[in-house]
C-alpha positions in Angstrom: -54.7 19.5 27.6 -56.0 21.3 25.3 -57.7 24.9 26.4 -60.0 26.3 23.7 -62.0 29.0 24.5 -62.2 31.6 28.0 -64.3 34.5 28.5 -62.8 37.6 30.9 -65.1 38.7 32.6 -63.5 42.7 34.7 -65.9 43.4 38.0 -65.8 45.8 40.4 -69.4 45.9 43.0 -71.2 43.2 40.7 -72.6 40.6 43.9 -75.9 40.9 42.2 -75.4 39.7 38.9 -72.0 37.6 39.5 -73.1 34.3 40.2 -76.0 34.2 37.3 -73.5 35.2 34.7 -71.0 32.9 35.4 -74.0 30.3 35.8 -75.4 31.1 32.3 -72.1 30.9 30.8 -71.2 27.3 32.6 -75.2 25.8 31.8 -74.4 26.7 27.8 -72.3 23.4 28.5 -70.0 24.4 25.9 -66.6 23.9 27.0 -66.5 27.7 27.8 -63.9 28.6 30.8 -64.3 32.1 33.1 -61.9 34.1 33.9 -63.2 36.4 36.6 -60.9 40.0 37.4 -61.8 41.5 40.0 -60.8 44.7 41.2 -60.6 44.2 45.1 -65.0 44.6 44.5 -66.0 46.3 48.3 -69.5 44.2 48.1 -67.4 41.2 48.2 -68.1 40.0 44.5 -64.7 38.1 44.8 -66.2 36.0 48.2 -69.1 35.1 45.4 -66.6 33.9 42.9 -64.4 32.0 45.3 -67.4 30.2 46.7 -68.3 29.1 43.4 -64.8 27.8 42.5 -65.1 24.3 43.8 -68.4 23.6 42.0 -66.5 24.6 38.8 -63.2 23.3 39.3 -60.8 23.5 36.1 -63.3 26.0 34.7 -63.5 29.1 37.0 -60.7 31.0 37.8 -60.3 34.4 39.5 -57.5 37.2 39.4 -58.3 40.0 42.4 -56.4 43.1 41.9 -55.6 45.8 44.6 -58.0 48.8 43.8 -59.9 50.4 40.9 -57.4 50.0 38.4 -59.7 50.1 35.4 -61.2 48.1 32.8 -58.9 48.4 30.1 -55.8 47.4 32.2 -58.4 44.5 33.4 -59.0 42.7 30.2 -55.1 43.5 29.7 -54.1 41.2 32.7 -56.6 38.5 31.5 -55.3 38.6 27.7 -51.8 38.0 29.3 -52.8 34.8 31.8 -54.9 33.6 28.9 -52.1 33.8 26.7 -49.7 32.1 28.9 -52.3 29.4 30.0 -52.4 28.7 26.6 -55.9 29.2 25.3 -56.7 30.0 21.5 -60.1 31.9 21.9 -60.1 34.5 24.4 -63.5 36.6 24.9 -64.8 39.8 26.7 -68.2 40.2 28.0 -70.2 42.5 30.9 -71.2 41.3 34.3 -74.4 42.7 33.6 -75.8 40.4 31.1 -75.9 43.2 28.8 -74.2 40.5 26.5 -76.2 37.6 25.9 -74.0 34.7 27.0 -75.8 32.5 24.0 -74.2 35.0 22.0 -70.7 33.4 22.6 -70.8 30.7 20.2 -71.9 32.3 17.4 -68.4 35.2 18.0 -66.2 32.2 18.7 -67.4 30.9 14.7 -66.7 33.7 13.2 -63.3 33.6 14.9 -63.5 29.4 13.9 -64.2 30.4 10.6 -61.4 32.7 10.1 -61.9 36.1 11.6 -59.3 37.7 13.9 -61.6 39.5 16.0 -65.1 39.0 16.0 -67.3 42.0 17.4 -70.8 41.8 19.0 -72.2 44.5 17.1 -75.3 46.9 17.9 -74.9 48.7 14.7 -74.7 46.0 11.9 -78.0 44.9 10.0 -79.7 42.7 12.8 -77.7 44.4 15.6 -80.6 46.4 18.1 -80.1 47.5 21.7 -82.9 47.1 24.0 -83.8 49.4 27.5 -81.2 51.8 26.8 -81.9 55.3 27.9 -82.2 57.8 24.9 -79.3 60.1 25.9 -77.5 56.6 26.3 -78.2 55.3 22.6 -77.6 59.0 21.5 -73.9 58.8 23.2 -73.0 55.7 21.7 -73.9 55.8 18.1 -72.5 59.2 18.1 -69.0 57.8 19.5 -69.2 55.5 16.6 -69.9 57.9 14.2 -66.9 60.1 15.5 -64.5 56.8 16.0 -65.3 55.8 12.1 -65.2 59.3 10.9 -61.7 60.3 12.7 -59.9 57.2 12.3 -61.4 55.9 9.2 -61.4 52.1 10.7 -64.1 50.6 9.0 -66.1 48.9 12.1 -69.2 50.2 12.8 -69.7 49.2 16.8 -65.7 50.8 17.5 -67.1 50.6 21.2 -68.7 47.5 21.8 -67.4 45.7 24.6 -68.3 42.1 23.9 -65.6 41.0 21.4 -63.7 37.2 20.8 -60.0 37.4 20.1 -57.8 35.0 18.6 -54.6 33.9 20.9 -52.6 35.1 17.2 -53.8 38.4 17.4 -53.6 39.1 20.9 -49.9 37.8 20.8 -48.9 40.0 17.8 -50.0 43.3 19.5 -47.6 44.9 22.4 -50.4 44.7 24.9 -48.1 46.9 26.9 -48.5 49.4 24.4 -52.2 49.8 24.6 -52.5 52.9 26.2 -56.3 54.1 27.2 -58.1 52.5 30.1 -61.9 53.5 29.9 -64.1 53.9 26.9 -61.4 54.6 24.7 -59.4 51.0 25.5 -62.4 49.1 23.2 -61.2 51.0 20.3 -58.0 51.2 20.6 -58.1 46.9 20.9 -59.7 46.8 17.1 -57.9 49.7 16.1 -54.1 47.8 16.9 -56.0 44.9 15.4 -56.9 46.6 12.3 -53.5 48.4 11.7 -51.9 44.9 12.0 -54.0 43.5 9.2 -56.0 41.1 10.8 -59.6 40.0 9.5 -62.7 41.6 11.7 -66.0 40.5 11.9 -69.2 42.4 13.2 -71.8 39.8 14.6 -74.9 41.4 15.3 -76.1 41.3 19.0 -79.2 43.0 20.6 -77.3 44.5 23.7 -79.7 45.0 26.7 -79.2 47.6 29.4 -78.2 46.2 33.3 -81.2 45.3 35.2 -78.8 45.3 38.8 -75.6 46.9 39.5 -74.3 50.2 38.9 -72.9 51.5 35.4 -69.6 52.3 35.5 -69.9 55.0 32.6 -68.3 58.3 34.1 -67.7 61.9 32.8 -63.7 61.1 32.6 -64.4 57.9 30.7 -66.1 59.8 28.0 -63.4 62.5 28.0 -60.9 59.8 27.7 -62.9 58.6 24.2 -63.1 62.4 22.6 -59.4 62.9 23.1 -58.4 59.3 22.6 -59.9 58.6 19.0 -58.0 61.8 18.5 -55.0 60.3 19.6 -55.1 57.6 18.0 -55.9 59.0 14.6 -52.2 61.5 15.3 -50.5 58.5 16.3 -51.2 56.4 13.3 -50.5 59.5 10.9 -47.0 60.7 12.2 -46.0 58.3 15.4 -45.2 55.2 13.6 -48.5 53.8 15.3 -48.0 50.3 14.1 -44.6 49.9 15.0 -45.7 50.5 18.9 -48.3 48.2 19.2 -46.4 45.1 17.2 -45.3 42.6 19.9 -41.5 42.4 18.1 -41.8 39.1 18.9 -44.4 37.7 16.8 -43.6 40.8 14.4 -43.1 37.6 11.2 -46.7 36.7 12.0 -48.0 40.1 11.1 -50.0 40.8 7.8 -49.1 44.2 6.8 -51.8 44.5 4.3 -55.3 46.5 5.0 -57.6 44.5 6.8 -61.0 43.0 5.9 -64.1 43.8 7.9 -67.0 41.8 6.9 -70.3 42.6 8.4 -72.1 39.5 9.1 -75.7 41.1 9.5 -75.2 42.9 6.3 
């Protein structure tokens, strides 16, 4: 059987948003699988899930992990079942429906067309975010402006969290070599990506603030992104960056060259 194209969805305390997200994804009738991680959720978001496995059989699946172990090492246990399940487009997207799930198609052709990883972008031509708090919008844009300015990858939504993979590039990077966790883990992802030559897109999205639910954005998340990108930018220079994140296994599939980053709003 062939298995296209799954979106991870991380929760932790998202009962009021879990079962119309995975609904909205399923009713785009699409052939678009959910992988649900949750992270032992004490509103019993994984009851929600479970209950809604029958009416989804084949498509729904869920992964419960024991505690708050972070988003980064989340979508890191999803790209590793969805490797070994064997599917060939692997997505992220929020809970929250801060991503529009009729968004997925259009990131899956980019990735059809020939893009390794194609970002929902705020911050391409045609990209807008919508309810966001003005400290918010001020926080983000200014992460991207640091991410681009310190580590000179050539993406201008570094942080945006709504992003299809191919199964080629999530093979060739050491997964277990992706270090950060929190804020900083969305960059890292395009910045392995980008070191190993692979072709990124930036779809423009209009991203829309949670109605329900809690934010998870935290003073330690943040800190995590300053010192991070800074990190990163050290690694690359005198660490032997690329080396660490190649998955020696797939290491002939690699394309060494500078990548392209098209902008498709542009």
């Amino acid at each position: 059987m062939y298995l296209e194209k799954i979106v991870i969805i991380p929760t932790y305390n998202e009962k009021e948003n879990i079962e119309k997200i995975i609904g909205a994804v399923m009713h785009l009738q699409l052939n678009f699988h959910v992988l649900i991680i949750d992270d032992d959720s004490p509103d019993g978001t994984a009851v929600i899930v479970k209950s809604l496995m029958p009416r989804y059989a084949g498509q729904l699946f869920l992964e419960q992990r024991k505690g708050k172990l972070g988003l980064g090492t989340a979508y890191i246990h999803g790209f590793k079942w969805a490797i070994d399940k064997g599917y060939h487009f692997i997505f992220e997207m929020d809970a929250d429906f801060s991503h529009n799930p009729n968004d997925l198609e259009r990131l899956y052709a980019a990735c059809k067309s020939g893009a390794g990883v194609a970002v929902g972008s705020r911050y391409v031509k045609g990209g807008a975010v919508a309810n966001w708090p003005a400290n918010r919008i001020l926080l983000s844009r200014g992460a991207s402006l640091y991410t681009r300015i310190i580590t000179w990858m050539p993406v201008k939504d570094p942080t945006a969290g709504f992003v299809c993979y191919t199964k080629e590039v999530l093979e060739a990077i050491n997964l277990d070599g992706i270090e950060f966790v929190g804020y900083a883990f969305q960059i890292e992802m395009k910045f392995a990506a980008w070191k190993l030559g692979f072709k990124i897109v930036e779809v423009p999205i209009t991203f829309i603030d949670r109605e329900f639910g809690a934010s998870k954005m935290n003073k330690g998340i943040v800190k995590e992104g300053i010192l991070g990108v800074l990190k990163l930018r050290w690694h690359s220079l005198f660490k032997n960056y690329r080396k660490r994140v190649t998955n020696t296994g797939f290491s002939n599939k690699v394309n060494f060259q500078e990548t392209e980053v098209l902008l498709e709003g542009k």
